[in-house]
C-alpha positions as CSV (number, residue, x, y, z in Angstrom):
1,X,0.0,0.0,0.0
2,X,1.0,3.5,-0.6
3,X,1.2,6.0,1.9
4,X,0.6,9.7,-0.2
5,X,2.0,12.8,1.8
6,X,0.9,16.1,1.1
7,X,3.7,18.6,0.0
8,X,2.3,21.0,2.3
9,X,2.6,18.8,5.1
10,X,6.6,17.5,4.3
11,X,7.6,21.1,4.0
12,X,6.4,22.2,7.3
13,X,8.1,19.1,8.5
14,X,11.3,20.2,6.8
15,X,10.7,23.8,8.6
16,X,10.4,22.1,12.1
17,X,13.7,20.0,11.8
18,X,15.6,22.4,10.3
19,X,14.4,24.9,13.6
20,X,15.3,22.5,16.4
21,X,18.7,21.7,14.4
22,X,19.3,25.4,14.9
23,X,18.3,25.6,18.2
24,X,20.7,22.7,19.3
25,X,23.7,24.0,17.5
26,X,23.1,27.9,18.7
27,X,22.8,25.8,22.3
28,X,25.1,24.0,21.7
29,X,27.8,26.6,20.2
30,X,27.1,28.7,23.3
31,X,27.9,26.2,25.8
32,X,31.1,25.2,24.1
33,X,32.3,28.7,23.9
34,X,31.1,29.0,28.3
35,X,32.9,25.9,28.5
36,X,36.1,27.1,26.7
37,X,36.3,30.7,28.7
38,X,35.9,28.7,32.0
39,X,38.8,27.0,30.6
40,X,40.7,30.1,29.4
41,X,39.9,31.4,33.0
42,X,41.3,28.1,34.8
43,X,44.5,28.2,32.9
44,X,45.4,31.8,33.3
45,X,47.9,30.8,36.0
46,X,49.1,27.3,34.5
47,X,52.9,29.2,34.7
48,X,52.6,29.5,38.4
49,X,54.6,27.0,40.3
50,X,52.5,24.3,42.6
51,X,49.0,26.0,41.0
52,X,48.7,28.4,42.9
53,X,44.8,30.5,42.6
54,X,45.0,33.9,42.3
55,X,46.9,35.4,44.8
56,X,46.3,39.7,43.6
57,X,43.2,40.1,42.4
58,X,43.2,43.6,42.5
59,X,46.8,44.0,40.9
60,X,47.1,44.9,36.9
61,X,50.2,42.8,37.6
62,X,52.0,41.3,40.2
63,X,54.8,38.3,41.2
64,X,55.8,36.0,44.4
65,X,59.7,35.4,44.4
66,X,61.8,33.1,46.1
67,X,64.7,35.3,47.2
68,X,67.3,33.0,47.8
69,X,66.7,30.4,44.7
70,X,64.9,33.5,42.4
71,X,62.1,30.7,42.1
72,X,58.4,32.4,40.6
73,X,55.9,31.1,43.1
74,X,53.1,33.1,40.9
75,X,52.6,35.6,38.4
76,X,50.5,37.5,37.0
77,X,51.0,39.9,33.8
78,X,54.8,40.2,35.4
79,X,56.4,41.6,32.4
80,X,53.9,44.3,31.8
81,X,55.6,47.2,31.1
82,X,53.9,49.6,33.3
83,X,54.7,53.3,35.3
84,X,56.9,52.0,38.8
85,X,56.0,55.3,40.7
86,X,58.7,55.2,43.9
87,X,59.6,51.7,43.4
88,X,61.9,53.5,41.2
89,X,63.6,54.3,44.3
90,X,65.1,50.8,45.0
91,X,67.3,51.0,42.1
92,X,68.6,54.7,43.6
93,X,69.2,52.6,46.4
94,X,70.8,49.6,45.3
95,X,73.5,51.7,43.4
96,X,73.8,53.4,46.7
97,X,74.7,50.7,48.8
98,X,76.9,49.6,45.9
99,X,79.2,52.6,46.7
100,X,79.2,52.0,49.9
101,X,80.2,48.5,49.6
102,X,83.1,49.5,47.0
103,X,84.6,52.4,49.6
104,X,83.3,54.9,46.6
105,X,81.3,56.4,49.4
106,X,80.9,56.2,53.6
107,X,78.1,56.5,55.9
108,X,79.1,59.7,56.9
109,X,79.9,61.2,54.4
110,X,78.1,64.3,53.9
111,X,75.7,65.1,51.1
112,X,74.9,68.4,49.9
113,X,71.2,69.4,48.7
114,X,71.2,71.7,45.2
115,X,68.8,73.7,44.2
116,X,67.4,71.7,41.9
117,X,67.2,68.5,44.2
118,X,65.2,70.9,46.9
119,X,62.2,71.6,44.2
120,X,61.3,68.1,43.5
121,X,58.2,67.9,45.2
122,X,55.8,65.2,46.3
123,X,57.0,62.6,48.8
124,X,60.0,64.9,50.7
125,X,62.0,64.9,53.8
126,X,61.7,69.0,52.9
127,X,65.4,69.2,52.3
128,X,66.6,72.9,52.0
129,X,69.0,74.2,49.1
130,X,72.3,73.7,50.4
131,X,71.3,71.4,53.3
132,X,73.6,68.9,54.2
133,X,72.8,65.5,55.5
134,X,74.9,62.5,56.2
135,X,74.4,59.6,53.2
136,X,73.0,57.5,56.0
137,X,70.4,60.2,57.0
138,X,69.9,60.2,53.5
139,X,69.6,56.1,53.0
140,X,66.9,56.9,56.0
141,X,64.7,59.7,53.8
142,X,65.1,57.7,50.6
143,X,63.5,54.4,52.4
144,X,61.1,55.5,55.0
145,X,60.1,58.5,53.8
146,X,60.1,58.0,50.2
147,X,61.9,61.3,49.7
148,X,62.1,62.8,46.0
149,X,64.5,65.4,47.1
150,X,66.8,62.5,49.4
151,X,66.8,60.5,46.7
152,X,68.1,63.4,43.9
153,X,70.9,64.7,46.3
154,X,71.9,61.3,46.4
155,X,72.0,60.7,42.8
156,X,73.9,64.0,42.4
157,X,76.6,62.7,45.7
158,X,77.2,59.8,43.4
159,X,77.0,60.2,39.7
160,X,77.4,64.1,39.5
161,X,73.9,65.0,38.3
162,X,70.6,63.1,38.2
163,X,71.2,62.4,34.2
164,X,74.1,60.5,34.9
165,X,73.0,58.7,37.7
166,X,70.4,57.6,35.9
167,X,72.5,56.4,32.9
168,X,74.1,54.3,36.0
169,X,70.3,52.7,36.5
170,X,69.7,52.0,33.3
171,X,73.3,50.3,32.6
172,X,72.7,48.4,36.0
173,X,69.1,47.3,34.7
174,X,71.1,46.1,31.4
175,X,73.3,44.2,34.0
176,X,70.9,42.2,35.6
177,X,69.7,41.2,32.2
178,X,66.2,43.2,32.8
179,X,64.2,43.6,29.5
180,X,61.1,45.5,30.5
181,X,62.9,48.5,32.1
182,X,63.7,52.4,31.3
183,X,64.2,54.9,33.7
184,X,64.3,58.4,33.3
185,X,64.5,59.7,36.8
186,X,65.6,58.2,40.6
187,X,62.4,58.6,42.1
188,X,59.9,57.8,40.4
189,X,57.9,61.1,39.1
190,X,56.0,60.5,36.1
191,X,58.0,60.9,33.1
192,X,58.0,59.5,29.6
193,X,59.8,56.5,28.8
194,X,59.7,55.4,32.4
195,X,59.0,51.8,33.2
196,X,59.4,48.9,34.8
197,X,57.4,45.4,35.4
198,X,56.5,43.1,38.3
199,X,59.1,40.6,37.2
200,X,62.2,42.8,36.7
201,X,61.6,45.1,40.0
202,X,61.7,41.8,41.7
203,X,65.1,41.2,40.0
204,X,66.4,44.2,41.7
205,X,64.5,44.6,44.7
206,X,66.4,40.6,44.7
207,X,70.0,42.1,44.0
208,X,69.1,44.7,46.5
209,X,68.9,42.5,49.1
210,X,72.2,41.2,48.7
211,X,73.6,44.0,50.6
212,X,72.3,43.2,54.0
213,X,72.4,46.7,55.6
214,X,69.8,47.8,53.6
215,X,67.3,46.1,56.1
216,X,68.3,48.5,58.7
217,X,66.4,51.4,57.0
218,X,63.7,49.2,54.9
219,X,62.8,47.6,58.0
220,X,63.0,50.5,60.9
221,X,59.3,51.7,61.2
222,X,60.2,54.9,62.7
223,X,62.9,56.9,63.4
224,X,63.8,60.9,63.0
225,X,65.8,63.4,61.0
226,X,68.0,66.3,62.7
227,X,67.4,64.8,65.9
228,X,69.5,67.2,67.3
229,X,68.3,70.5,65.5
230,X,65.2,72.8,66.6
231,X,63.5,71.5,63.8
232,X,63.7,67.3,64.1
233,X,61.6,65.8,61.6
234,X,59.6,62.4,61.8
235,X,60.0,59.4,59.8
236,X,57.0,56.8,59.4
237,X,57.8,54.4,57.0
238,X,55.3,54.1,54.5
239,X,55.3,50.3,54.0
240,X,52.8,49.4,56.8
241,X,53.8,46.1,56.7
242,X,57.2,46.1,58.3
243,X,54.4,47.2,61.7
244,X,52.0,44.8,61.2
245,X,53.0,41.6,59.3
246,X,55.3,39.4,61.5
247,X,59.0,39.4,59.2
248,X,58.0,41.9,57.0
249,X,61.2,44.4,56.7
250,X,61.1,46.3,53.2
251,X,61.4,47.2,50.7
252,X,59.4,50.0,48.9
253,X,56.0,51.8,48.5
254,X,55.0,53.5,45.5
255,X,51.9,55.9,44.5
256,X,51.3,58.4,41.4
257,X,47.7,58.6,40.0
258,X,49.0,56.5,37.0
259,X,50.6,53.7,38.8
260,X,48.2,53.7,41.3
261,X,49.0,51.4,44.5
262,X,52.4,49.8,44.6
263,X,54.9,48.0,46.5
264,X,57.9,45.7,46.5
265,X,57.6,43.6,49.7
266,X,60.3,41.7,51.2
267,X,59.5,39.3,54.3
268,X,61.2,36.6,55.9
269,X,60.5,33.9,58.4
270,X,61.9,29.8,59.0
271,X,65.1,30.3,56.9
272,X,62.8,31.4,53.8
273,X,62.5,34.7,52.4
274,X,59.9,36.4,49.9
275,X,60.2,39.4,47.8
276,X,56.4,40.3,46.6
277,X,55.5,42.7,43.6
278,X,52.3,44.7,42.7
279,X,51.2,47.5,40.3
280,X,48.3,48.9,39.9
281,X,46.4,48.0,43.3
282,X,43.2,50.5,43.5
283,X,44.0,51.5,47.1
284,X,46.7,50.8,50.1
285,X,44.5,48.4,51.8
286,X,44.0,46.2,49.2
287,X,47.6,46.1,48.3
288,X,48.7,44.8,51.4
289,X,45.6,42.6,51.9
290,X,47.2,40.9,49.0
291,X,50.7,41.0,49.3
292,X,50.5,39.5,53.0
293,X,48.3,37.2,51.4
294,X,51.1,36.1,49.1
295,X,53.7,36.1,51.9
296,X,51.4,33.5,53.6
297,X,51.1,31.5,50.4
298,X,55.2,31.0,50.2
299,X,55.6,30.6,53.9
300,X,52.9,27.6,54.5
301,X,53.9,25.8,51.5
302,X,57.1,25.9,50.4
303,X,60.8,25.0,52.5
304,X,64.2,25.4,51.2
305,X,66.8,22.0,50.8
306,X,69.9,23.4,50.8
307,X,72.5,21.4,48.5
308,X,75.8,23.6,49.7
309,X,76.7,26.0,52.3
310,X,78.6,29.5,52.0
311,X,81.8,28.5,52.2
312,X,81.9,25.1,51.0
313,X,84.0,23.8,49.1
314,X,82.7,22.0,46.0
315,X,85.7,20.9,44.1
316,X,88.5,22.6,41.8
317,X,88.7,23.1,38.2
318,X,92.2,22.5,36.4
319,X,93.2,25.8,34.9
320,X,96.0,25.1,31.5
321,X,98.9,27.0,31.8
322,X,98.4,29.6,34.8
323,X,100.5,30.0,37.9
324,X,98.2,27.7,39.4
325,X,97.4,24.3,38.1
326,X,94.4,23.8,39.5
327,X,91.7,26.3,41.5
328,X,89.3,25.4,44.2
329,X,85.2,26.9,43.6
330,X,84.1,28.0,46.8
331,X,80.5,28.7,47.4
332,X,79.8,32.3,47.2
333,X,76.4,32.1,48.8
334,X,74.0,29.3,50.1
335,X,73.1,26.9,46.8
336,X,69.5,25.9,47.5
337,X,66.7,25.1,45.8
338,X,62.8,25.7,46.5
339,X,60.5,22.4,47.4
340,X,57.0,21.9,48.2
341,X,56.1,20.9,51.8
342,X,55.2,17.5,52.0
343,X,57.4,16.7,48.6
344,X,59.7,14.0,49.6
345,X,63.2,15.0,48.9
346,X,64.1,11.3,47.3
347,X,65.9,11.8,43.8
348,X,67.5,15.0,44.5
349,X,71.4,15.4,43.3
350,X,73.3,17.3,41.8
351,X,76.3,17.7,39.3
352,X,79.5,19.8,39.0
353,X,79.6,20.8,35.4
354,X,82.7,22.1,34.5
355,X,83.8,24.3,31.2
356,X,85.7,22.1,29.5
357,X,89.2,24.2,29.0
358,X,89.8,27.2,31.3
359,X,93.0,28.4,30.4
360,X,94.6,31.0,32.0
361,X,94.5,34.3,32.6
362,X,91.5,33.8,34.5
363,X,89.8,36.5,35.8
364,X,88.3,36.7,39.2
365,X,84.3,36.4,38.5
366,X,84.8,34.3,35.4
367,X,82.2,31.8,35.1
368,X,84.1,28.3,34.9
369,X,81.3,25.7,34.9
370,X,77.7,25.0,37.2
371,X,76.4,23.3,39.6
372,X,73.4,21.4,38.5
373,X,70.2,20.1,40.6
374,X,68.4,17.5,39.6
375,X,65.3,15.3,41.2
376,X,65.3,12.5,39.3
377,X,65.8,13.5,35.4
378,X,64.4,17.1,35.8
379,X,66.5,19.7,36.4
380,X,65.5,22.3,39.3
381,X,68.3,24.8,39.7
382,X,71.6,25.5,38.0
383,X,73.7,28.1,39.7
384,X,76.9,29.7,37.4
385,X,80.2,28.6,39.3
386,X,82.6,31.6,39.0
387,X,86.5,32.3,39.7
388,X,87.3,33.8,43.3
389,X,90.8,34.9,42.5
390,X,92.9,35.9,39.6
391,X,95.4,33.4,37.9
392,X,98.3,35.0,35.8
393,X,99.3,33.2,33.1
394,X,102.6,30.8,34.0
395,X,105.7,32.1,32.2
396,X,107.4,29.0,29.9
397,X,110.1,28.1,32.9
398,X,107.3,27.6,35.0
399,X,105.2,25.7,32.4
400,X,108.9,23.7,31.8
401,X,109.6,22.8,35.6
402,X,106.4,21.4,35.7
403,X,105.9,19.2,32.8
404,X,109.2,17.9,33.6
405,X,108.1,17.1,37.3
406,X,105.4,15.5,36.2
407,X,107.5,13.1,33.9
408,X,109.3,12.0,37.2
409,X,106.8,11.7,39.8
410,X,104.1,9.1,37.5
411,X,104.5,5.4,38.6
C-alpha cells in the first residue's frame, strides 16, 4: 500500500527539523564557547609553580619570588611594562649601597642638597637648598620616607647630576639582564619612557637584598631626621607592613595617579624569604591585603633543601697553563633550591659541570662551569660557578719545571 504525503505537510516538517537543528547548535555553540572561557579562565595561571589561585586580584600585575633560589611562586602579567611610581627608588638605592660596599662612598659622608634636588616635590624629607645630611640620613629619607629630594641629592653625591646617575640605572638594569625597564629619573615622578614590570623590579629589589644593611632602613618603622636640630623631623615608613605583618622588613611603596597602588615587599621567616611585587592595586589596603596574602602562600607551602653552604668547598677546576694548576670553587652564597612541603626530597642530586678548558689568565668572576640540581631526570636549579681569584698566566720556565716534574713523579 501507498502511503501519499501532502507537500504542504513535508515542508512544514522540513521547517520544524531544520528549527530544532538550529536551536541545538546555537545551544550547543554557546555552551562550548562557556565551557572554553571557563577553561581560558582556569588556565590563566598554569605558569605559576605548585597552581597556585590567584593570589592579587586587585593588581594589573604582580609576582611571588623566592629570594634566595629566584624561584616564581606566581605571576601575574609580570612583564607588563607599566609606570613603577617610587619603586623606582630601590634601584637609587641599590646603586647606593653599591658605593658604599666599593669604599666609593661612607656613611658619613656628607651630602649636599642643590637647588634643583630641593624643588622636587611630592613625597619629601623638605630638604633645604644647600642642606647637608649624612648619606645614612639620606639612606633613611630615601627608604622611609620616600623622599624625591633625598633620593636626587643622592643621585647627584654619586654620579654628578641626576642624568648621569640615571644612565648608571639603566646600565645596571642592562646588567641584571632586565628587559622590561627604562628609567628616566631616581624617584619615580611621572615621566615619559619610564618603566618597569612586576618581574624585573623583583630582580632588583632581589640584587638589592644582597647588601644586607639595607634592612636596617627598609625595616625600621620609625625613626627621625636632625634629631638634634630645633626643627627634628619624623619618619613613618610608609610600608605598613614592616608594623603589622610578622617578618615583614622592606622594601618599597609607590603611588602616582597613574601607577596607582604599589609595593615591592620583602619578608622573611623559617630560613625562607619572599620578595612580593604589585602594580596597579586600587587602594593601600587592598595592596597589602594581597601582598600579605602572598607572603602567607610561600611561607605555609614551600621549605628550602639546601645542596651547599657559604663556604663550602665544591671541588676545583684545572686551569691550562696559569700559575696555578688547579683552582678550588668555593660557594659564594647558600646553593639551595625551592621544594614543596610535604614533597619527599628522594631523587635529588646534583652535578658539577665544569667548562671544559679554562686556560689561564683567569679573571676573578669568570664563570668556569655550574652546579646542577636534579630530582630524578628534571632539572630544578643550575647556579653559574665563577673564579674567586685571579690566575696569571705561568711564564714558559714555569710551564717547563712542571711538565718535567710530572714526567718523574708518574708510577
Amino acid at each position: 500500500m501507498k502511503v501519499k504525503f501532502r507537500r504542504g505537510t513535508i515542508v512544514r516538517k522540513i521547517r520544524y527539523v531544520t528549527l530544532v537543528l538550529c536551536i541545538a547548535v546555537s545551544v550547543l555553540g554557546g555552551a562550548t564557547g562557556a565551557w572554553a572561557e571557563e577553561k581560558a579562565k582556569g588556565t590563566a595561571n598554569s605558569g605559576n609553580a605548585g597552581g597556585a589561585a590567584e593570589l592579587a586580584p586587585g593588581a594589573r600585575s604582580a609576582i611571588l619570588m623566592d629570594a634566595s633560589t629566584g624561584t616564581v611562586i606566581y605571576e601575574k602579567n609580570s612583564h607588563d611594562k607599566l609606570p613603577p611610581a617610587s619603586i623606582t627608588k630601590i634601584m637609587t638605592m641599590l646603586l647606593t649601597v653599591e658605593a658604599l660596599d666599593e669604599g666609593r662612598l661612607q656613611l658619613t659622608d656628607k651630602v649636599r642638597t642643590s637647588e634643583y634636588a630641593a624643588s622636587m616635590g611630592g613625597s619629601q624629607i623638605f630638604l633645604e637648598p644647600g642642606e647637608e645630611m649624612t648619606v645614612d640620613d639620606m639612606l633613611k629619607g630615601i627608604a622611609m620616607a620616600s623622599g624625591n629630594d633625598a633620593s636626587v641629592a643622592m643621585a647627584e653625591k654619586i654620579a654628578g647630576s641626576e642624568s648621569a646617575f640615571v644612565d648608571l640605572m639603566n646600565q645596571k638594569a642592562q646588567d641584571l639582564g632586565l628587559k622590561d625597564t627604562h628609567f628616566a629619573n631616581c624617584n619615580g615622578l611621572p615621566a615619559a619612557n619610564h618603566y618597569s614590570s612586576a618581574h624585573d623590579i623583583a630582580v632588583i629589589s632581589r640584587e638589592l637584598l644582597k647588601h644586607e644593611q639595607i634592612i636596617k632602613y627598609t625595616g625600621s618603622y620609625q625613626d627621625y631626621l636632625r634629631k638634634d636640630s630645633t626643627k627634628p623631623f619624623w619618619l613613618v615608613n610608609t610600608n605598613k607592613l614592616v608594623r603589622f605583618y610578622t617578618g615583614a622588613d622592606g622594601l618599597k611603596t609607590g603611588y602616582t595617579s597613574e601607577a596607582k597602588f604599589c609595593l615591592s615587599a620583602t619578608a622573611a621567616r623559617d630560613g625562607l624569604r619572599a620578595v612580593a611585587v604589585v602594580l596597579g592595586e586600587p587602594n593601600t589596603k587592598t595592596r597589602n591585603s594581597e601582598v600579605s596574602a602572598m607572603f602567607d602562600y610561600l611561607f605555609s607551602q614551600y621549605k628550602l633543601h639546601t645542596i651547599h653552604k657559604e663556604g663550602d668547598t665544591i671541588g676545583t677546576v684545572r686551569i691550562e697553563k696559569g700559575v696555578k694548576s688547579q683552582l678550588p670553587l668555593v660557594a659564594k652564597e647558600d646553593y639551595s633550591v625551592l621544594l614543596r612541603k610535604g614533597v619527599t626530597q628522594e631523587g635529588i642530586r646534583h652535578e658539577l659541570v665544569l667548562n671544559e678548558q679554562v686556560k689561564a689568565p683567569v679573571a676573578e668572576g669568570q664563570t668556569v662551569g655550574k652546579l646542577v640540581v636534579y630530582q630524578g631526570t628534571a632539572v630544578l636549579k643550575e647556579y653559574e660557578l665563577k673564579a674567586g681569584e685571579n690566575i696569571a698566566k705561568a711564564g714558559w720556565w714555569k710551564l717547563f719545571k712542571r711538565a718535567t716534574g710530572a714526567m718523574f713523579t708518574k708510577d
